[in-house]
N, C-alpha and C positions, 0 to 999 in steps of 0.2 A: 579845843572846841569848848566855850562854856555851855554847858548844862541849863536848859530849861523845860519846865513842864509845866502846862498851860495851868491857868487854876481852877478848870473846870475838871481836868483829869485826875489833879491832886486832892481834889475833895473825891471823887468817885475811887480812885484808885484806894485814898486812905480808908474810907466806906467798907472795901472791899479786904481789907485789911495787909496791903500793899502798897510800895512803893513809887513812881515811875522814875527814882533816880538815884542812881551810886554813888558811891567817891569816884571822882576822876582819876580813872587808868593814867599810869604814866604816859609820858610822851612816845615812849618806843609803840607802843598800841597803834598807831599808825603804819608802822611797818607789818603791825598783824594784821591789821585793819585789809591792808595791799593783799599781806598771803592769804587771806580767806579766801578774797574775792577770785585769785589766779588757783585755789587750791581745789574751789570747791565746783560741783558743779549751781549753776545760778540758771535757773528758769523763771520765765519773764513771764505770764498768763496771756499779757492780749499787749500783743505789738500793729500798727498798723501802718505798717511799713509797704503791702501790697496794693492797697487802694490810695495812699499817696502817690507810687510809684505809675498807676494806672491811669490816674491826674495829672501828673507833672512827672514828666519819665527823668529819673538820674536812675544813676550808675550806683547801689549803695554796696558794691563791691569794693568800691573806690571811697575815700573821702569824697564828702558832698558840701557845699556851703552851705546847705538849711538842713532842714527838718530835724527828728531827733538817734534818727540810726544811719549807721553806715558801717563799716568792717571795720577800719581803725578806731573808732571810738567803741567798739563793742570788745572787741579785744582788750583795748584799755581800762575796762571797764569789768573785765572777766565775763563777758555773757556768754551762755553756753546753748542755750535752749529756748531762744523769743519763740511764742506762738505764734505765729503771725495771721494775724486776724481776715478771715474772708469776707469783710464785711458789706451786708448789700443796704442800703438804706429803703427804709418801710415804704417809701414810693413806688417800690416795685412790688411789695405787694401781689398777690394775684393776679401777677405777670410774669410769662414767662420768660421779662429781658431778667429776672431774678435769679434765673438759671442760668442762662447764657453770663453773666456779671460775673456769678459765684466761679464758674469754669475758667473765665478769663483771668480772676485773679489767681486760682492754682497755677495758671499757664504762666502768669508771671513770678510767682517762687520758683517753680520749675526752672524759668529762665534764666532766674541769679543764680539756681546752684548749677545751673549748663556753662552758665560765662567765669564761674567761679569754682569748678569740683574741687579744690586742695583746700578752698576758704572754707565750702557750704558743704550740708547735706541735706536733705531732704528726712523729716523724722516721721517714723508713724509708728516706733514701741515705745516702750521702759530701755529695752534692751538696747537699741539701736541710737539712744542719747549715750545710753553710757560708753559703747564701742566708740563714739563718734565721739567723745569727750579726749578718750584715748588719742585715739588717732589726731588730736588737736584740729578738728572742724566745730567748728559749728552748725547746731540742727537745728534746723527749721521746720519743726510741728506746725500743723495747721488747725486752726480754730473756726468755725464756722459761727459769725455775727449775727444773727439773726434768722430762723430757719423758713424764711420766706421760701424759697429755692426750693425747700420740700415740694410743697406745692399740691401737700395730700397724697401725696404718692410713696411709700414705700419702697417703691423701686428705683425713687430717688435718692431715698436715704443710703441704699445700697451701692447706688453708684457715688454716691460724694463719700462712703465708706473707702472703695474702694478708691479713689485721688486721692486719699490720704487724710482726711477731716477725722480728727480723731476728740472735737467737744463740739456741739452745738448750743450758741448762748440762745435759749428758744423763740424770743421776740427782743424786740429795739425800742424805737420809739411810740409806735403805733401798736395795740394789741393784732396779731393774726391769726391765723388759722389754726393755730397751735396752742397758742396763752395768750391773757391779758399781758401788758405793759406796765409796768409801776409810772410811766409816763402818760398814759391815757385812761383819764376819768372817765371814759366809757368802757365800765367792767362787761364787754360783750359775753364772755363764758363764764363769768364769777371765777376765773382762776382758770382750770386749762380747758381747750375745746373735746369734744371726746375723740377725736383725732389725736389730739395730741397726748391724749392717757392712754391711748396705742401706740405712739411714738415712744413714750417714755419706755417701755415695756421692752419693743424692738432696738432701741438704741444699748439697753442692757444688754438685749442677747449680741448685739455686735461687739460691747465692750466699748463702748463710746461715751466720752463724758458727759454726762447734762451738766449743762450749764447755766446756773439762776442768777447771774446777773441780769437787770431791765428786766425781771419777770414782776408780777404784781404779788404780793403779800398772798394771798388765795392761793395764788397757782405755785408759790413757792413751797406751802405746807401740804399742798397736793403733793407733788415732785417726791418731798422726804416719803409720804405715804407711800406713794408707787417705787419708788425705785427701790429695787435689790442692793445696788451698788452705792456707794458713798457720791454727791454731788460736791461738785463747786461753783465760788462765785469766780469768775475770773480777774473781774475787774471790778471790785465794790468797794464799796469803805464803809463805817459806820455810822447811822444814825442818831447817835448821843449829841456829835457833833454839829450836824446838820437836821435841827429838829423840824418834822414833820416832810422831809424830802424822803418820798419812798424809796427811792433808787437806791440810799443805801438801808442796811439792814440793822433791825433795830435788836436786843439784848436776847428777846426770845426767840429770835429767830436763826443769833448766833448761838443759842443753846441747845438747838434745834438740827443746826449746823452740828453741831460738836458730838452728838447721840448718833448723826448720822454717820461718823466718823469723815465727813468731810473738810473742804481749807477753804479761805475765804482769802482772796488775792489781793493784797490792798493798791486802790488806785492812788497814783500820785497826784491824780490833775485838783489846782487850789480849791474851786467849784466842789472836789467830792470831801474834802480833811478840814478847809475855814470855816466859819460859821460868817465870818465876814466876806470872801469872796463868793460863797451861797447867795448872801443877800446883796451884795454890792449884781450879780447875777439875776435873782427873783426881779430887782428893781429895774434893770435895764428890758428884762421882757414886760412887766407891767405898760411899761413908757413905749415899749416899742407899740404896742397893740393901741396905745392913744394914740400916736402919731401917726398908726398906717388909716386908722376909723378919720381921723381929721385929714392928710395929707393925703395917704396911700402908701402901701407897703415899701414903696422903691422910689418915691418920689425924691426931690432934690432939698426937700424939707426937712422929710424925716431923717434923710443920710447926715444932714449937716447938722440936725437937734441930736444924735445919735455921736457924733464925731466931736461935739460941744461934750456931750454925757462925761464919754470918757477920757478928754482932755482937764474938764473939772473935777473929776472922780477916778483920780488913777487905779488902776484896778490895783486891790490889796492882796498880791500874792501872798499864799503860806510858804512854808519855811521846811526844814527837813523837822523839825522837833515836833510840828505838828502832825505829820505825819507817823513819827514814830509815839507819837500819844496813840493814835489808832490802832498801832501794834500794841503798845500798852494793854491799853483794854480789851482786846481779843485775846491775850493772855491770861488776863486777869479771870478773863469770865470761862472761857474753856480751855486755856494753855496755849503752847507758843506749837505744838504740835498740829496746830489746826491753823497755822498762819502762811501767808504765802505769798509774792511780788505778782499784781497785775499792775503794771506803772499805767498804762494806757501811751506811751511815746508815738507821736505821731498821731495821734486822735482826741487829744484835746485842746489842741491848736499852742498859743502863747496864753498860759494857764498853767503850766510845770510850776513848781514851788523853786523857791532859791537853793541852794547846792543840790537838787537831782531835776535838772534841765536837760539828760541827753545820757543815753547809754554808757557813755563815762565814768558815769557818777554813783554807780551803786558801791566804792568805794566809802564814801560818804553817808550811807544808808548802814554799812556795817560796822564803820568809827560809831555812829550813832549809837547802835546798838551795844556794841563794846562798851561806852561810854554810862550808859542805862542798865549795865551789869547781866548782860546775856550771855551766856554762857556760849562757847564756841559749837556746841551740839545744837543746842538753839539755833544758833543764827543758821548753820551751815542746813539747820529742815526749813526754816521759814525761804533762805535763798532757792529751794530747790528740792529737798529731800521729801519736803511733805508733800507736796505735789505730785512726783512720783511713785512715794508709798499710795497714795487715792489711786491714781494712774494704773498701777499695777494692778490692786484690788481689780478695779474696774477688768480689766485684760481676762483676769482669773477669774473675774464672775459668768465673763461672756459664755453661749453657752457653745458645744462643738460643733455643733449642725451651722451655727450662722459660722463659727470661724470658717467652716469648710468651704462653705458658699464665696465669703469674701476672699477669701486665700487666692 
């Protein structure tokens, strides 16, 4: 594999007084490359495999023709521990179909490891990945996308504790009832609602991870304030590379990150690591909002000036080296100890960068790394181990009275 590193990283890494690049590992590194990935355990942050499956029902017990998961390519791939995302979109909102959604999608992880117990588990410790790692299954943690579902209630948080949601990413696209959104200019709470600074409080004493991905800048330095426990992003990347997009997170906020002792999961989709698919992206919503004010949102106009877009404007995917520049720099600035895979597979459509398109491929994410001189201790916490050190923390923070309750 030859070696690149962007020149944007190369001057910031050199800054820093750092590398982003080794001599090239012999060619046998690829068979290390293999054993890692089958050796170690590999936790994925945010899979969205359940609300694909709730859209368009396959079998991903079986090989599938599309999307980006299934059992034979996750085995191939060494996966051990996808979250799989509960994700409800902000239209539900202070609705209770947000509840009913959230419940349907547990019922459908439920269902794969029902049609599949030798393949699946069902995960909700530290302890019960690693048993289940043993036992050569795969666990299926649940992540909670958006904490619409709460619903101000409490007694909800307790019951999606008890289904087994073991992080809540606290809003999506829309700010709710919980936190602003680094997607919505309308800072409604300046950072989080005071619901949600009793949320934060009680999801400690559960031992539940917050989760600051899609939260706004305010509500994310609240989070580090209030939480006991170490936070994560699930699903983030950095914004050196994608300047002025809040969604992902910028130098001091992964500093911020790093004091808290928490990981920051790097997203694969091109959109969160290009600076060219960002904008090849910013320009296509510009142009969508002149065409729906001129034509209308769905009209036969704007489909076909929109199908023109990107027939003349191929979208510029990223690559794996870009992505491992975002590792880069999260090393550089607070170490490789605070790193961590959220790919985002199945949730950011056809947008995957070239060699990691599909749970196969985190093969090719650890050649990388090998390649860029990470030591085997490195790789094997960034695939998995950092995550579950947060994780655990989290578990040992919670306090006894809510374990007993939830138990």
């Amino acid at each position: 594999m030859k070696h690149r590193t962007s020149v944007t990283a190369v001057y910031l890494l050199a800054a820093l007084g750092l590398s982003g690049c080794a001599a090239k590992p012999p060619a046998t590194e690829l068979t290390q490359a293999q054993r890692i990935a089958k050796s170690a355990i590999i936790v994925d942050g945010h899979i969205d495999v359940p609300y694909r499956v709730n859209k368009h029902w396959v079998d991903v017990t079986q090989a599938t023709a599309d999307g980006d998961f299934d059992y034979p390519r996750a085995v191939q791939g060494g996966l051990n521990a996808p979250f799989m995302s509960i994700y409800v979109p902000a239209s539900l909102d202070n609705s209770k179909a947000s509840i009913q959604l959230a419940n349907t999608l547990i019922d459908t992880v439920e269902a794969i490891v029902a049609r599949a117990p030798d393949k699946f588990a069902i995960a909700t410790t530290v302890a019960d990945v690693r048993k289940q790692f043993t036992q050569g299954l795969i666990s299926l943690p649940l992540g909670m996308e958006n904490g619409s579902p709460i619903q101000g209630d409490l007694g909800n948080l307790q019951h999606f504790y008890n289904r087994g949601i073991r992080y809540i990413t606290l809003a999506h696209s829309q700010s709710n009832h919980i936190s602003d959104s680094s997607y919505d200019i309308r800072k409604r709470w300046q950072g989080l609602s005071p619901f949600g600074k009793t949320l934060i409080n009680q999801m400690n004493n559960l031992g539940m991870l917050i989760d600051i991905s899609h939260v706004s800048d305010q509500a994310f330095y609240q989070v580090i304030e209030l939480s006991r426990a170490p936070v994560i992003a699930s699903h983030s990347s950095i914004r050196f590379f994608t300047p002025g997009w809040e969604r992902n997170m910028d130098q001091a906020m992964l500093k911020a990150l790093g004091a808290n002792g928490g990981v920051i999961m790097i997203n694969f989709g091109s959109g969160f690591v290009s600076p060219q698919a960002r904008q090849w992206w910013d320009r296509l919503v510009a142009l969508r909002e002149q065409w729906a004010v001129e034509f209308g949102q769905t009209s036969p106009e704007t489909l076909a000036l929109e199908a023109e877009y990107r027939q003349t404007n191929p979208y510029p995917f990223a690559d794996l080296e870009t992505v491992l520049d975002h590792i880069d720099l999260v090393k550089a600035t607070i170490g490789a100890e605070h790193i961590g895979i959220g790919s985002d597979f199945d949730g950011v459509g056809n947008t995957l960068p070239t060699q990691l398109k599909d749970v196969s491929t985190y093969p090719n994410l650890i050649q990388g790394l090998l390649d860029r001189g990470y030591s085997e201790n490195e790789i094997t916490g960034i695939l998995g181990l950092n995550l579950l050190r947060v994780w655990e923390q989290v578990e040992q923070l919670a306090t006894p009275v809510a374990k007993t309750v939830s138990d």
